[in-house]
N, C-alpha and C positions, 0 to 999 in steps of 0.2 A: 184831667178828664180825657177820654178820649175824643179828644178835638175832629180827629178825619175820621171817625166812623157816624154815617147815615143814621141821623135820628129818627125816631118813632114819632111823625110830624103830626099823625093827624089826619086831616084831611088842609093843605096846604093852598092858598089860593095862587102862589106865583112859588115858581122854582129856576135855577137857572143850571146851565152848564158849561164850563169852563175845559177846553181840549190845548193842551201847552204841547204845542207838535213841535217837530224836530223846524220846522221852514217857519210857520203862521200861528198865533196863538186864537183862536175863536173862544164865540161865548155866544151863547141864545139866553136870551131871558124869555119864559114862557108862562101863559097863565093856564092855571090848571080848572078842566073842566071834567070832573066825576073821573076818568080812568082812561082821559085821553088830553091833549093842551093845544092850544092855539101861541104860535112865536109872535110875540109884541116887542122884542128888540133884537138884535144882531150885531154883534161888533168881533171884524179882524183886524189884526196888525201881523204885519209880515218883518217878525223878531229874527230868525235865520238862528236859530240856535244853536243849530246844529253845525254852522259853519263858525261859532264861535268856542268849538269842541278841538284843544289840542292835543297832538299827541300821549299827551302824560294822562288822557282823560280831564282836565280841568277846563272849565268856562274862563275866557277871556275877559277880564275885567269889563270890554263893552259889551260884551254878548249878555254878560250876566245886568250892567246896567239897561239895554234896550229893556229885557225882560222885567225885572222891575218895574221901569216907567211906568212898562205896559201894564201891568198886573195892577197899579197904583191906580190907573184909569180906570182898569174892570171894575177895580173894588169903589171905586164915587158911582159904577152904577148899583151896584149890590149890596152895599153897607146898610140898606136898611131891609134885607134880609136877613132873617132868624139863622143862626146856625143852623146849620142839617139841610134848609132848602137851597144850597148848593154846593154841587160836586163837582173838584176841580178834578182833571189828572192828567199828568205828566207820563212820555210815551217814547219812545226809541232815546230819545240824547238822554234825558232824565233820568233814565234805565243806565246809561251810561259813564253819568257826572260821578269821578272818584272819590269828592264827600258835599254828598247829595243832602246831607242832614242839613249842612251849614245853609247850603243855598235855599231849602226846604225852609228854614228857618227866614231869612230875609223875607223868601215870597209868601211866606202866610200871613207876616206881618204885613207887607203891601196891599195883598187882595182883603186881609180881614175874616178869611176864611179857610178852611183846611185844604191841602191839597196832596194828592195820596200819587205813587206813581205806581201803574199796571203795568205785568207782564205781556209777553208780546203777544202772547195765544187768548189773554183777555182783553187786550185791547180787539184782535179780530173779533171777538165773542159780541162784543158792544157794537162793535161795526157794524155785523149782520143782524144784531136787532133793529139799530138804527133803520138800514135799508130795508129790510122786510118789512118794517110798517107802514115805507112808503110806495109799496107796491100792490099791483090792484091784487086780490084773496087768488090763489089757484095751487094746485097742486103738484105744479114741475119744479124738478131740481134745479138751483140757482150757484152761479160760479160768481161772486163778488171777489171785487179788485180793489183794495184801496191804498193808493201809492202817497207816500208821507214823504215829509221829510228824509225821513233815514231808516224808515223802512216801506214794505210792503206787506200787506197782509192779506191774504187768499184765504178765501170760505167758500166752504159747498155747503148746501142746506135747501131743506126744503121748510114753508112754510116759514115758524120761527124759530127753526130748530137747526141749527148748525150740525153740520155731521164732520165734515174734515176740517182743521183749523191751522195756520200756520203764517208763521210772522219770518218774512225773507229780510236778512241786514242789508238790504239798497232800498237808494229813495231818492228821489230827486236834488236833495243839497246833495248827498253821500257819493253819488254815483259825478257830479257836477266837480265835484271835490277831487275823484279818483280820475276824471278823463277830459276835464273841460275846463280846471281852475286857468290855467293863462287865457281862458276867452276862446279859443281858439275850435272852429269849430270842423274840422278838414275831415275829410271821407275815411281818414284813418283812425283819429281822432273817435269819429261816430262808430268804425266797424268793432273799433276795440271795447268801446263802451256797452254795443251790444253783443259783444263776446263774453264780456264780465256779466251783465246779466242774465247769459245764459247759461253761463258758469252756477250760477249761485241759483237757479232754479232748476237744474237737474236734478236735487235731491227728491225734489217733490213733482217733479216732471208728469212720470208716469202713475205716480196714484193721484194726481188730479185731471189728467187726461182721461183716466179710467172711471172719473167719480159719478158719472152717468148723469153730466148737468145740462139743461136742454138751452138755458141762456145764460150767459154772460153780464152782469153789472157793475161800470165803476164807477166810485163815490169818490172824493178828494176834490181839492183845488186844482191839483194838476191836472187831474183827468177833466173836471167839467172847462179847465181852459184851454185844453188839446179838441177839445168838441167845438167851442166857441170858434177857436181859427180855422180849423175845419169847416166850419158851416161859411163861413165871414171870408174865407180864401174863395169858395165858389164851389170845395170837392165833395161838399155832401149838403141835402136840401135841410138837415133836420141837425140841432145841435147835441141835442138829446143823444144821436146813435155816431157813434163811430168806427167805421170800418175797415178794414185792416188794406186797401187800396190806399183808402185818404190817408191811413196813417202816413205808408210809405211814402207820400207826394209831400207831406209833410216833413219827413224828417230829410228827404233831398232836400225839399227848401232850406234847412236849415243849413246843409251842408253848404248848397250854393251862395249862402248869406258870408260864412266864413269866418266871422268872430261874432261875438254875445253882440257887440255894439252896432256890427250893420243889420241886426235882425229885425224886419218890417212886416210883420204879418197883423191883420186887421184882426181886433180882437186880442189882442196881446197887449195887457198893461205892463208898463216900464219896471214895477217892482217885482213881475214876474221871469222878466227876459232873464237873467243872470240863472238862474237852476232851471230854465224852461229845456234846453237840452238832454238836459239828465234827464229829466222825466219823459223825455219824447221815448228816450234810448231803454228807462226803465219799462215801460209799455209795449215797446216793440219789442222788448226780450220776453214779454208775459206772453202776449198776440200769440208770439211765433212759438215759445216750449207749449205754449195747450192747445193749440191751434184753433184760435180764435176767429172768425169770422167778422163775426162786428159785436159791438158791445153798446149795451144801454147806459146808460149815462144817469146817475142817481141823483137830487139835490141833500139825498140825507146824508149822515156819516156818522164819525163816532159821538159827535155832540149826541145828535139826537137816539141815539141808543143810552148813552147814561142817563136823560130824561126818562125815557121808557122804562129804565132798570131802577131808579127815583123811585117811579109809579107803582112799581111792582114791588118794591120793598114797602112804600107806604100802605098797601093794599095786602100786606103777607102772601105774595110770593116771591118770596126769595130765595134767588138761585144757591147762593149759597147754601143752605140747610137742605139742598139736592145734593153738593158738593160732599158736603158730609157724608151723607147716607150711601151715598157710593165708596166714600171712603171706608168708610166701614164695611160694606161688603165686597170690598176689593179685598181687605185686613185681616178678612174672618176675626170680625171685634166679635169676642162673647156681648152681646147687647145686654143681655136679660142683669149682667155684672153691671157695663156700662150707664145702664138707664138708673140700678140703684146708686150708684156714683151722683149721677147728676141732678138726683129729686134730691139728695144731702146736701149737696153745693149747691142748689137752687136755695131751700130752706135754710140754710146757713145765712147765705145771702141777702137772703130779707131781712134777717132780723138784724145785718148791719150793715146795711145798706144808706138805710139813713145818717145813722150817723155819721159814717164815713164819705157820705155827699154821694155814694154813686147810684144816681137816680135815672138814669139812663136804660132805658130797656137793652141795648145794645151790651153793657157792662154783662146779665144775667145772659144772654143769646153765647157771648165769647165765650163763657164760662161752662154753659152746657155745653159746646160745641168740642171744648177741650177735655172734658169729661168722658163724651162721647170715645174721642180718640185717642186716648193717653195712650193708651195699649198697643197701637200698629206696628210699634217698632218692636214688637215681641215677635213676628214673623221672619226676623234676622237673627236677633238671641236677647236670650232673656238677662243677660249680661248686660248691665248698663243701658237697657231697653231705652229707658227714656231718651236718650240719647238719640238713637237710630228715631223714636215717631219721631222728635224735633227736628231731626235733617228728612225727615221725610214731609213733613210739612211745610218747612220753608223752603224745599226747591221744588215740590210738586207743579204742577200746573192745573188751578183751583177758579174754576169757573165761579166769578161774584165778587172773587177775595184780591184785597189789593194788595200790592208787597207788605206795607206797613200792617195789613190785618193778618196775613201769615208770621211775621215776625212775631206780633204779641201774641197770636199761640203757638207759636213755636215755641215762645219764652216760657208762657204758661205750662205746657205738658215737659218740658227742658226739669222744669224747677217744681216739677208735682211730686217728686219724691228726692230722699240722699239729700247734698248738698246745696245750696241752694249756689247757683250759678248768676254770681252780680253783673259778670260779661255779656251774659246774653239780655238783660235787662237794661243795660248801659247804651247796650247798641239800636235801644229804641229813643225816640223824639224827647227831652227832658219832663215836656210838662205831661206825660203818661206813665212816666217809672215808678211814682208811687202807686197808683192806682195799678198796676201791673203787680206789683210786689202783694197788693193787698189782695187780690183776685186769688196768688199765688197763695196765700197763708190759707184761702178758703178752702181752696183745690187738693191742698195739700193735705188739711183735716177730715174730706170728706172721703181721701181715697184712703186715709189711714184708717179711718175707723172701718171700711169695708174691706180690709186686708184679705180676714177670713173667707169671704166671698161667700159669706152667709145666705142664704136666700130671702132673709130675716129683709123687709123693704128697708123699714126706716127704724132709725133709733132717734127715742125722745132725750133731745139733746138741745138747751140754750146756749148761743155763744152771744156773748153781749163783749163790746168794743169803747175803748175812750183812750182815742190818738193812736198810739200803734201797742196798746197792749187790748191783748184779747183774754177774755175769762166765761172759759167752757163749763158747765155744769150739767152733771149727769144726774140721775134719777137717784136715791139713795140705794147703798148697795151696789150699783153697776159696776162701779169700779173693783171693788170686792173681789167683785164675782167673775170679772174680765181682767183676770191679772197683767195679762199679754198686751192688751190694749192699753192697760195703765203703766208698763213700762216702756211699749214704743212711744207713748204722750210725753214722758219725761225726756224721754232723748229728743221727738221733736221737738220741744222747749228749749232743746241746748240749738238745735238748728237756725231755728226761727232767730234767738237773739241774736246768735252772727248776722242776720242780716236785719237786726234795727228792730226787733220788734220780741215781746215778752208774751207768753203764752202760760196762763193759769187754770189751773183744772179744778176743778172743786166736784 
């Protein structure tokens, strides 16, 4: 099944959300009220996961066991949550881990529940809904800041609507890592640290100074504990705002502190002292490339955006099926071809759905959705097209979709026609490859029989299933009569068996 794709809950009375960050792992458990929730639990643990990232890309056998632990704990509070009411995900290190399946594997076993890792432009996406709904209703442009572990992520938007989006690789371990690992915290030490950060925020300098935002908000751990010593040292009355004065008085203290260990500022918990440098240096590099003045200080972040986005998939709107439909009109997808593709692979669908277990509204959603887009990659050539949409869909940047939901369509529209590609199917999670291969045999029938691109909607056609052989049945005469179609069927029959499965026509 697909285990990390959002089920079709319902109406849910608790949901939770799970944020596996580069520094702190968080988790809200929330009770749902009509198309908004109330937070009834909260739990962090500061796992550092990102400091246990070595060079080769791999997790350190304790980085990878805190996390665990920790996940073990989440999942004693959640375990008696239905699949689907909660969404874990993994965010800059997780993006990073060299085989991320294996470790994917342990921690889903631990939590008991899926957990999918997002891109870095989706992760801001989440962020700025999170914060926008916890801000009062108005209509100015908003610059959010949300400094992670190992990365940062910048949004301008207005309302709930994100307009510029962009995930920078510094974050307070990352940056703690490059300029502050011996402790050491000396003026040269800080100038170089905020030289790297202003290094790596140049690219995006001037179109976010230009993006016409009237305030400033940042979300994170760091950021609300850069406000806290702020407020608690005496340089600002409000903890809530931070202003780029106090910043500075700030990050001299730190200098004149001199290593992580003699660091005494009120408001500074001990688990945070060791990367609190990094992030002082990672904010003064933002402060200073957009010129910052002061900044509001948010309690939401990326938790509370995947709640929001919960809400809004259980409620049918989901971002994704907007993703699409831009995709397609970025594509010039023929639709009117498209849409009859997918009312075939819908109705195919049902009538073996059941037997084949896949009961899942989410299964029918994939399948239209790859329907929709098999074709994009005809805009590069028509040569091995499939090819080109599946590299165009798995490296896209797909507001809604998490890597592992770009992969299985990727796989899907890879394997809709020719050979059937067992690599690209291999390279998804084990307990989803059958059900992927099986989507694949539907997809694959419904865009065979529209080859002609008839304008004809639908053809009356049963396919009935038992285990992995499929027995299609046409109308008497069809076959006859569609000689073309009855010999591309025979050679898909030769297809399909190479990959495990038997195809009969009647």
């Amino acid at each position: 099944m697909f285990h990390y794709i959002s089920k079709s809950l319902g109406t849910p009375d608790t949901l939770a959300a799970i944020d596996l960050g580069s520094n702190s792992f968080h988790m809200i458990v929330v009770k749902v009220d009509d198309n908004n929730f109330q937070v009834i639990d909260k739990l962090r643990e500061m796992v550092r996961l990102g400091a246990g990232l070595d060079k080769q890309k791999n997790l350190t056998p304790e980085a990878e066991q805190r996390a665990l632990a920790c996940l073990e704990r989440f999942g004693q509070r959640v375990k008696s949550l239905p699949q689907g009411a909660v969404r874990a995900v993994g965010t800059n290190t997780l993006r990073q881990v060299k085989d991320s399946r294996r470790f994917l594997r342990l921690a889903e076993q631990a939590l008991g529940h899926p957990i999918e890792i997002i891109a870095g432009r989706e992760e801001a996406r989440l962020v700025y809904l999170g914060v926008a709904h916890g801000l009062a209703a108005g209509n100015e442009r908003r610059l959010v800041v949300d400094i992670g572990g190992g990365s940062t992520e910048l949004i301008v938007g207005d309302g709930f609507r994100p307009r510029h989006m962009e995930s920078i690789h510094m974050g307070c371990v990352s940056m703690t890592r490059k300029r502050f690992e011996d402790g050491v915290i000396s003026e040269k030490a800080m100038h170089a640290a905020e030289l790297t950060g202003a290094i790596d925020m140049r690219p995006v300098k001037n179109e976010y100074r230009s993006a016409g935002w009237q305030m400033a908000i940042g979300s994170s751990g760091t950021i609300r504990a850069i406000g806290k010593v702020i407020k608690e040292a005496g340089w600002s009355d409000n903890s809530d705002v931070i202003t780029a004065s106090a910043l500075e008085k700030l990050r001299n203290a730190l200098v004149q502190a001199g290593t992580v260990e003699k660091i005494d500022l009120p408001g500074l918990s001990v688990e945070r002292r060791p990367v609190f440098p990094g992030g002082v240096a990672v904010l003064r590099s933002v402060f200073k490339a957009l010129n910052i003045d002061q900044m509001q200080v948010s309690d939401k972040a990326l938790r509370e955006g995947l709640i929001y986005e919960m809400l809004g998939r259980i409620h049918h709107e989901d971002v994704r099926e907007a993703t699409i439909r831009t995709l397609c009109k970025r594509y010039d997808v023929d639709m009117e071809h498209a849409r009859r593709i997918e009312a075939t692979a819908r109705k195919l669908f049902a009538q073996v759905a059941p037997c084949w277990g896949l009961i899942d509204r989410e299964y029918t959603e994939m399948l239209g959705w790859a329907a929709r887009v098999h074709e994009i990659g005809l805009t590069i050539s028509h040569t091995q097209f499939q090819k080109h949409s599946a590299y165009i869909i798995a490296n896209s940047d797909m507001p809604g979709f998490s890597r592992q939901e770009q992969k299985v369509l990727a796989a899907l529209i890879r394997n809709h026609r020719r050979k059937i590609s067992m690599d690209t199917v291999q390279e998804l999670p084990d307990s989803i490859m059958h059900c992927v291969l099986q989507l694949c045999t539907i997809l694959r029938l419904a865009v065979l029989l529209h080859r002609s691109r008839s304008l004809i909607a639908q053809i009356d056609i049963r396919l009935s299933v038992s285990e992995n052989t499929l027995q299609l049945q046409f109308p008497v005469g069809w076959l006859d009569s569609h000689p073309l179609s009855h010999m591309e069927l025979k050679q898909e029959a030769k297809r399909m068996k190479a990959a495990g499965f038997k195809l009969k026509v009647d």
